[in-house]
Structure formats: C-alpha cells, structure tokens
C-alpha positions as CSV (number, residue, x, y, z in Angstrom):
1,X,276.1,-33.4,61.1
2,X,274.1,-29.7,61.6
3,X,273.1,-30.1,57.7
4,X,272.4,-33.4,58.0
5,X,269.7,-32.2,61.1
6,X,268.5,-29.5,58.5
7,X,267.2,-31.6,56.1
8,X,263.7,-32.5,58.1
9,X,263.5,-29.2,59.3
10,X,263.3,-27.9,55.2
11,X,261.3,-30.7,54.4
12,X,258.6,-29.7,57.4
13,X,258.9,-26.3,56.1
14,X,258.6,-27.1,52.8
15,X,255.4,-29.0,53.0
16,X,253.6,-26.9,55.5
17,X,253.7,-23.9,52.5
18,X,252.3,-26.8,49.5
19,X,250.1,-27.5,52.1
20,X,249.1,-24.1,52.8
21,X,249.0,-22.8,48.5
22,X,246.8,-26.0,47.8
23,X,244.6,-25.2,50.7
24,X,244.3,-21.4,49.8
25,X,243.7,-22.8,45.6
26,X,240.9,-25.3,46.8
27,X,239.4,-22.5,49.0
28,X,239.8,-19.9,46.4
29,X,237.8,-22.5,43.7
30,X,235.3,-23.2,46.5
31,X,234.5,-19.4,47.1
32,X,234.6,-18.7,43.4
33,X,231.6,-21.8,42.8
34,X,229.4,-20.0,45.3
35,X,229.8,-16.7,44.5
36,X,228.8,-17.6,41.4
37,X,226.1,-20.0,42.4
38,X,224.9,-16.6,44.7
39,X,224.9,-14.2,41.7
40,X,223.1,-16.7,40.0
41,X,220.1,-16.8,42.9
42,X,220.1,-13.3,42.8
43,X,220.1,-12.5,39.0
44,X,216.7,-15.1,39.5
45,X,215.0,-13.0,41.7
46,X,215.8,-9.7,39.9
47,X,213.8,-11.2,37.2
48,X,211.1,-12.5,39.2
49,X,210.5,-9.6,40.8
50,X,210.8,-7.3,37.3
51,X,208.7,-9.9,35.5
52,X,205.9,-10.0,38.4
53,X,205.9,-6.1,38.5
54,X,205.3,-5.6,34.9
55,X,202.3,-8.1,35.1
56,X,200.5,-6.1,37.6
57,X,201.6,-2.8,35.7
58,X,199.8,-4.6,32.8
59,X,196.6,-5.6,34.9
60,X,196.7,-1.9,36.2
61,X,196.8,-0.6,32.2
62,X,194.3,-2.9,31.4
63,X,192.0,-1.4,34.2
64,X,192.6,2.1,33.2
65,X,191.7,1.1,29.5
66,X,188.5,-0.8,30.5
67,X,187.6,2.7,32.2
68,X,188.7,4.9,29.7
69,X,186.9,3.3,27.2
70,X,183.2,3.0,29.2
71,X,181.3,5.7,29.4
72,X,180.3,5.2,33.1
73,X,181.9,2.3,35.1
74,X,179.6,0.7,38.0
75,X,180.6,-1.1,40.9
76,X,179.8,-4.0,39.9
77,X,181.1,-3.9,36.3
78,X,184.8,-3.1,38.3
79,X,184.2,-6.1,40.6
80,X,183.8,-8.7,37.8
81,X,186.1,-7.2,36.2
82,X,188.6,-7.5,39.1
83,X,187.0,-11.3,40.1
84,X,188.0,-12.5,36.1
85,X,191.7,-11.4,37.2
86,X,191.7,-13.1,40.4
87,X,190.1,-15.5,39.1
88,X,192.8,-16.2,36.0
89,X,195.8,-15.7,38.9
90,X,196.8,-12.5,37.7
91,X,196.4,-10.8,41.2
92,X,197.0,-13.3,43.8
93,X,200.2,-11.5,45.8
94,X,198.2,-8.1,46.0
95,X,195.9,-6.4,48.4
96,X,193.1,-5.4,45.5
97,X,193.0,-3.6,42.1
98,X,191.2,-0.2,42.7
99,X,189.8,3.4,41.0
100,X,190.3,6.4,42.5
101,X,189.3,9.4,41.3
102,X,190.2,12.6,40.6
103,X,188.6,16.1,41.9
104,X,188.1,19.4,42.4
105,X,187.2,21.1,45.4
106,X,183.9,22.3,43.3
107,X,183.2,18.0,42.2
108,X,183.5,16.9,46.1
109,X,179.8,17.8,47.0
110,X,178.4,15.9,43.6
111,X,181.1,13.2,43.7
112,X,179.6,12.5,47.1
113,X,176.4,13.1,46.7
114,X,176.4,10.4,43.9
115,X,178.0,7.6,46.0
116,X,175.4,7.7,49.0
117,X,172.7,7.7,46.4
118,X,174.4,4.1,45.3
119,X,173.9,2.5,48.7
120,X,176.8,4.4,51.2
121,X,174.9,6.9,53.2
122,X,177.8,7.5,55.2
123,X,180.6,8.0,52.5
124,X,182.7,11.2,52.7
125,X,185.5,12.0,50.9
126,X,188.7,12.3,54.0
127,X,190.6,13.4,55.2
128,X,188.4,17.1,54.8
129,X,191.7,19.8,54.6
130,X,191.3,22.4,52.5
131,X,193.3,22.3,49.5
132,X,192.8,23.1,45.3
133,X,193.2,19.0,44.5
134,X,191.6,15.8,45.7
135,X,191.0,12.0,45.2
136,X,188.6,9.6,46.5
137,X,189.4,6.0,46.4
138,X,186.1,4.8,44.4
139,X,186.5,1.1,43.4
140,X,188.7,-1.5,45.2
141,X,188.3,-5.1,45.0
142,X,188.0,-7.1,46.9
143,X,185.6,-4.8,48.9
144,X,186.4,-6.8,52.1
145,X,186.6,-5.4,55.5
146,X,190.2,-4.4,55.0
147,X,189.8,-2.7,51.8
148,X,186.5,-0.6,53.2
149,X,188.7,1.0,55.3
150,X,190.0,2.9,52.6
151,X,186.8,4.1,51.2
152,X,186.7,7.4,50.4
153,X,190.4,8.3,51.3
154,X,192.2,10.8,50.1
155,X,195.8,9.3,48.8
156,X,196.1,13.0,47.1
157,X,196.5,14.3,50.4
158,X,199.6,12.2,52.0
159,X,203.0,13.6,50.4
160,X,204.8,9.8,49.2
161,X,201.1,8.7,47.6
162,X,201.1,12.4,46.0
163,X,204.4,11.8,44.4
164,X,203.8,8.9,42.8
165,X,200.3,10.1,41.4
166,X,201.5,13.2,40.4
167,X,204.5,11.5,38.6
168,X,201.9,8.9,37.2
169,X,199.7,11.7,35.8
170,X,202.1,14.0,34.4
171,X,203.8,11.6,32.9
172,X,201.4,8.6,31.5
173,X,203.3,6.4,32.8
174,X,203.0,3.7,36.0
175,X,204.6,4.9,38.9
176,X,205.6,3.6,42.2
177,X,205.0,5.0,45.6
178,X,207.8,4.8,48.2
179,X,207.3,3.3,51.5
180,X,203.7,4.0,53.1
181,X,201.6,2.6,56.0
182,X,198.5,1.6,53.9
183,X,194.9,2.1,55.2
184,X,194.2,-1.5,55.2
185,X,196.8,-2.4,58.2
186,X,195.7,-3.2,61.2
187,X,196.8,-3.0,64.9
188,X,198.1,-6.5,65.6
189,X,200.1,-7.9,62.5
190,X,201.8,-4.5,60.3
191,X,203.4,-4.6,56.8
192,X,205.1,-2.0,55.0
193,X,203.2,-0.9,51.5
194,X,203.6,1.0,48.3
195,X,201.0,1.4,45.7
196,X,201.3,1.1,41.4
197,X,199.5,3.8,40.0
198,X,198.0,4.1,36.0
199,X,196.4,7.7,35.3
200,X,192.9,7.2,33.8
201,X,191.9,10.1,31.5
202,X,188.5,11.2,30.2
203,X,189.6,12.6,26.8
204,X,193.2,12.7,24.8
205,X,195.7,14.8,26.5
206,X,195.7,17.6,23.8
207,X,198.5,19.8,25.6
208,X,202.0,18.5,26.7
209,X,201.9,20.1,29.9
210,X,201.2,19.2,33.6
211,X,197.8,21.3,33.0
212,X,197.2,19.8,30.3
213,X,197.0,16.2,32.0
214,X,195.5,17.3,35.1
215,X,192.7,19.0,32.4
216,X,192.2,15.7,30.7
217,X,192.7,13.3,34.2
218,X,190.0,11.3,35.4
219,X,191.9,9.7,38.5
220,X,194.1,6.5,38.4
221,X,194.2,2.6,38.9
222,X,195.7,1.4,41.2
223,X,196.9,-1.5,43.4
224,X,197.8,-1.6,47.2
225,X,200.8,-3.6,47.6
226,X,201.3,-5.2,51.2
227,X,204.7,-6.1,51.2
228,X,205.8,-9.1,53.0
229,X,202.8,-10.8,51.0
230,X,204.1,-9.3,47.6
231,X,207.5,-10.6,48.2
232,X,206.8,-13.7,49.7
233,X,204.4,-14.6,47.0
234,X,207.0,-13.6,44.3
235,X,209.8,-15.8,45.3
236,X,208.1,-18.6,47.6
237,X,208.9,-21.3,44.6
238,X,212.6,-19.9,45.1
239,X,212.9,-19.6,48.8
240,X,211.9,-23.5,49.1
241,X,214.7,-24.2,46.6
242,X,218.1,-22.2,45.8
243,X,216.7,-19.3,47.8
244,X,216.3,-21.5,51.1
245,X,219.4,-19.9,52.7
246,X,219.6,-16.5,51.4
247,X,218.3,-14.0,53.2
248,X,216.9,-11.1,50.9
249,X,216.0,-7.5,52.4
250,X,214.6,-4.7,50.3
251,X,214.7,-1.0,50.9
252,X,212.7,2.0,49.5
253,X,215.8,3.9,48.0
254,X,218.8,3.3,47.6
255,X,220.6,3.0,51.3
256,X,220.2,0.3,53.9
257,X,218.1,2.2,56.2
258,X,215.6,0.8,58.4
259,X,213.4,3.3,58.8
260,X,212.9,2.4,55.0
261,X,212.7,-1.3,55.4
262,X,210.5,-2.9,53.3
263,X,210.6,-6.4,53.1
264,X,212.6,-9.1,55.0
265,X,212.8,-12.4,55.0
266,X,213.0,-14.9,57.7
267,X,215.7,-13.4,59.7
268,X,218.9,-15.1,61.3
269,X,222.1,-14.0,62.7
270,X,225.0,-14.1,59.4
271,X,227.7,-15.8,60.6
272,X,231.0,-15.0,59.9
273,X,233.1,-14.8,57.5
274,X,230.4,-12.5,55.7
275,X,231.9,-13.5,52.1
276,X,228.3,-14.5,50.2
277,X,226.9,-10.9,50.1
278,X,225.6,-8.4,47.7
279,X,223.4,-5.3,47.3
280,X,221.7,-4.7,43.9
281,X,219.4,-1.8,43.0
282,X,216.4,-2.3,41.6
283,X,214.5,0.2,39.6
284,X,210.7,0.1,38.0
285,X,208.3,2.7,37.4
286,X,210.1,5.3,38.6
287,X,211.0,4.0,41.8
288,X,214.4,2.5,43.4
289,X,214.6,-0.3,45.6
290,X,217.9,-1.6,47.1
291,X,217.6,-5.5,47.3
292,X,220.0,-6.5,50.0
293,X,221.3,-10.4,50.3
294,X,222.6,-12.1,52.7
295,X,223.7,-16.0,52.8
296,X,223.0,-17.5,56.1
297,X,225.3,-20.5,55.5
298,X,227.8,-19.3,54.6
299,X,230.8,-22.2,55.2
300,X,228.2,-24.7,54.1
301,X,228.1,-23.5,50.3
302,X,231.3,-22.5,50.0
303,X,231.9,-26.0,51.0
304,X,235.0,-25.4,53.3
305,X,235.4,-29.6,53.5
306,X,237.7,-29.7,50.4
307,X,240.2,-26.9,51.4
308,X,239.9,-28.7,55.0
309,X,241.0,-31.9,53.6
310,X,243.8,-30.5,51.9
311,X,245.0,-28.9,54.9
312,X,244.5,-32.0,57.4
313,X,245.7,-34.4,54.3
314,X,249.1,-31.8,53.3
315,X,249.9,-31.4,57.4
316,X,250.0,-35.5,57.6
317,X,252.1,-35.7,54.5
318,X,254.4,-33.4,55.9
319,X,254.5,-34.4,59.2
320,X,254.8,-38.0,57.7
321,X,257.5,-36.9,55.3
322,X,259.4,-35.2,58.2
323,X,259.4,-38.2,60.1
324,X,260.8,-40.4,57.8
325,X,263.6,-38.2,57.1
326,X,264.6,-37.9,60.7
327,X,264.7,-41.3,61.5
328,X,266.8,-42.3,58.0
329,X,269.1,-39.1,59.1
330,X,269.3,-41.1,62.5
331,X,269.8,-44.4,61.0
332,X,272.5,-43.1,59.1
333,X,274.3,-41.1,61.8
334,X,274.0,-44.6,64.0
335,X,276.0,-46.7,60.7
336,X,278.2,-43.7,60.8
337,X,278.9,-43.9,64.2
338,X,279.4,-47.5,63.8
339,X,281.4,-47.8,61.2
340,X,283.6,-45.1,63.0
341,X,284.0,-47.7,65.8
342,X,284.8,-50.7,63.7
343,X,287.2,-48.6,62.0
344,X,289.0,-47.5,65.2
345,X,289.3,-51.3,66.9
346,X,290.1,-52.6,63.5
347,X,293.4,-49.9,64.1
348,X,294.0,-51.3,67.5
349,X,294.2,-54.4,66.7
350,X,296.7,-53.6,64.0
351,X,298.3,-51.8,66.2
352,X,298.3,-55.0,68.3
353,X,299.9,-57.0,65.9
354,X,302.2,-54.9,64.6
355,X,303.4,-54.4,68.3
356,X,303.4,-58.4,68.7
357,X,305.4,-58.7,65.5
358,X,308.3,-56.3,66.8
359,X,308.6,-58.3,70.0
C-alpha cells in the first residue's frame, strides 16, 4: 500500500526536475540569442564610430595639406574650403574645422598685429601668461557666434589640449584630446568635448627630434568635437533601429568614472537581472575611450516567454500526470478492497453451507 502512495509522489518529483532542465535549456538558448544579437549591436557601433573618426581625421589631413601646400592661406580661402566639406556632408556631427597656429613669444606682437590689420581690431592672443610656447586659434568655420568665442585662444596653454598637440606634433600623427570643456559652451545647455588635432608644418621635418618638429611646425588643424552631437549623429540611424534599447555611455580612459563622462544616451533605470552588458575599449589617435552598454530591456530580448511556457506547460504536465496516477492508485486500492470483501462473504457463505450440510 505505502509504495503504491509513492508512485505519484515520484512521478510529481520527477516532472517538476524535466520541467525545471527544459526551462533552464530554453532560458539558456534564449540568453545565448541575445547576447549574441547584443555583441552584434555593439561590434556595429565600434565600427561606426572608428569609421566616422577616421573620416574626420581625413578632412583634418586634407586641411593641413591644403595649408601646407599654399603659401599664405586667407580667411576666406579656409571658409570655402571648409563650406565645400559641409557642403559634400563630410562635417555635419562637428562643431567646425579650424587652424591654429603656432608661436613664439617673439611672433605674438606681429601675429597680432597682422590679424587686426584684416578687420579684428580687438583680437588678442589669451589667455596672456607668460610662457616660451603659444597658439592662437586663427581659422574656424563656421565663424558663428559660438565659434568667435574661441578666437584668439590659446589651446597651448590648458594641460589636456597641450597633450594632445604636443603628441600630434611630435609625432605627425592625429591625436585626440581627452575630456575638455570647449570655449564654445555656453551657460544653459553644456556638453563634454575633445578636439582631433593634424600638425601643419612649414617645411620638411629634417631632424627626428621633438626640436626638430617644433622647428619645422606651423600650428595644427583641428576640429572641436561637442560630444553628445558627435555621438548622437554617429549612431542616430542605429539608435532608431537595433540600438533603440541599448543604452551606450562612453568614458575618456579607460574606467567608468563620471567625472570622465563623456557621452550618454537617453538614460533609464536597468532593470534587473543585468545579464545584457558589456564594456569595450575603444582606442584612435592615441586616445582610449571605454564604451559602456547597457540593455534597458532586458527580459524583453532575451525573450523569457519561451522558458515561461516551458515552466507553466512542464508544472501542468506534472501536476496532470500526478493526478492521474493518484486517482488510478485509488481506483485500484478501491477493487482491491472489493474484491477483498467478495472474497471474504464468498467464505461465509461456504462456511454456511458447509455448516448446513453437517446438520
């Protein structure tokens, strides 16, 4: 009878655990699909970004060319020049495409003695601390009221632009500034920046050395990125498609830390269980960014129906399964007990007869 009673209560057990592997292998599938989908996303906008960059790096060689090969650029040669880009969509995610030029305490007086003469009676070079190297931002277009505010600065004089100029001039090579707050910001709506720097020089580099490319350096182009417009410009095509629920954040270096936030997107609280996440370094022109992703809907792509169904459909089975088994183990106790019965007045009676027989 006890093993009898046992029999629903293995069967139960039984298929609670199928339900519970088949639940865990659909889940497991699920999860695999869209991590992979994920990686996928963000393999896309590793290339984007890459692929964008290098297009400006090109405009910005292409400017430092265009000056290196002119005997004297004017203002207005660099703004058609500039206007042909933006025209042709080759500079429509970036704050401007600019010159600035390199000096020597002894240049500053003629440098700006030259631009007031072209119509700026008021130009300086600034900020005016004494030091052996300068710049003056010369060119940038468009020369709207945003980009006049950094007329005449000195990026040679703020350490992170210094880096990246240095690096750029030493070096012949494009180089990216870390995180800045760029000239052009203003009081209401802020956006982190970095800059892309090309060196310009005014004769071959004849000597290997960093003297001998400061002695040949002209200044540098140069582009002001602003960088929730550089971003968001970049990947808008794939934030209204597979990017629509990833939420991307990208830091200057190589840690998540907010005082080195550069770009986020529309932000939203990640829900749990935090599966659909990755951090990818990104590196161009000497320069690493940390590209941090986030899903924000999460149970939604891994598609936690399926595994759902197999739990709800394996519990029922189960349950079902059970069921039927007690009530058969019931039914057959009940004939048991029956039988049992007939078995025992069938005795009686014999009993009966036998006793009537003898009398």
């Amino acid at each position: 009878m006890k093993k009898l009673d046992t029999v629903p209560t293995i069967a139960l057990f039984i298929g609670m655990l199928l339900s519970a592997v088949a639940t865990y292998v659909s889940y497991t599938l699920e999860l695999k699909r869209a991590k992979e989908s994920f990686l996928f996303n963000i393999e896309q906008v590793q290339i984007a970004l890459s692929e964008r960059l290098r297009a400006y790096e090109l405009v910005l060689r292409g400017a430092a060319a265009f000056y290196e090969q002119s005997e004297e650029v004017t203002r207005n040669e660099w703004a058609s020049y500039t206007t042909k880009l933006r025209r042709d969509g080759f500079i429509t995610e970036i704050q401007g495409i600019g010159f600035t030029q390199y000096l020597t305490p002894s240049e500053i007086a003629a440098f700006e003695a030259n631009v007031r003469a072209s119509g700026f009676p008021a130009f300086r070079v600034h900020p005016t601390t004494p030091r052996e190297q300068y710049s003056s931002i010369l060119y940038l277009e468009p020369f709207d009221e945003r980009n006049q505010r950094a007329f005449g600065y000195d990026m040679y004089s703020e350490v992170t632009r210094r880096e990246a100029m240095h690096r750029a001039a030493i070096t012949g090579a494009a180089a990216l500034s870390g995180k800045v707050e760029l000239l052009q910001e203003g009081e209401i709506v802020q956006q982190a920046g970095t800059l892309m720097y090309v060196p310009v020089y005014r004769s071959q580099v004849t000597e290997d050395t960093e003297a001998g490319h400061y002695a040949a350096l002209l200044g540098w182009a140069y582009s002001p990125f602003r960088m929730t417009d550089l971003i968001d410009g970049i990947i808008r095509s794939w934030e209204q498609d597979d990017g629509a629920s990833i939420h991307l954040q990208i830091y200057d270096g190589t840690s998540a830390d907010p005082a080195k936030l550069l770009y986020q997107s529309s932000f939203e609280d990640h829900p749990l269980p935090n599966y659909l996440l990755a951090n990818q370094n990104f590196e161009f022109a000497g320069r690493e960014w940390l590209l941090a992703f986030h899903h924000k809907h999460e149970l939604k792509a891994i598609g936690i129906q399926r595994p759902l169904l197999f739990a709800v459909l394996g519990i029922l089975l189960s349950i079902a399964v059970t069921a039927y088994l007690q009530i058969s183990t019931r039914l057959r106790l009940r004939a048991e007990k029956m039988a049992a019965q007939l078995t025992a007045e069938l005795q009686r009676k014999q009993l009966e007869m036998e006793d009537l027989e003898a009398r």
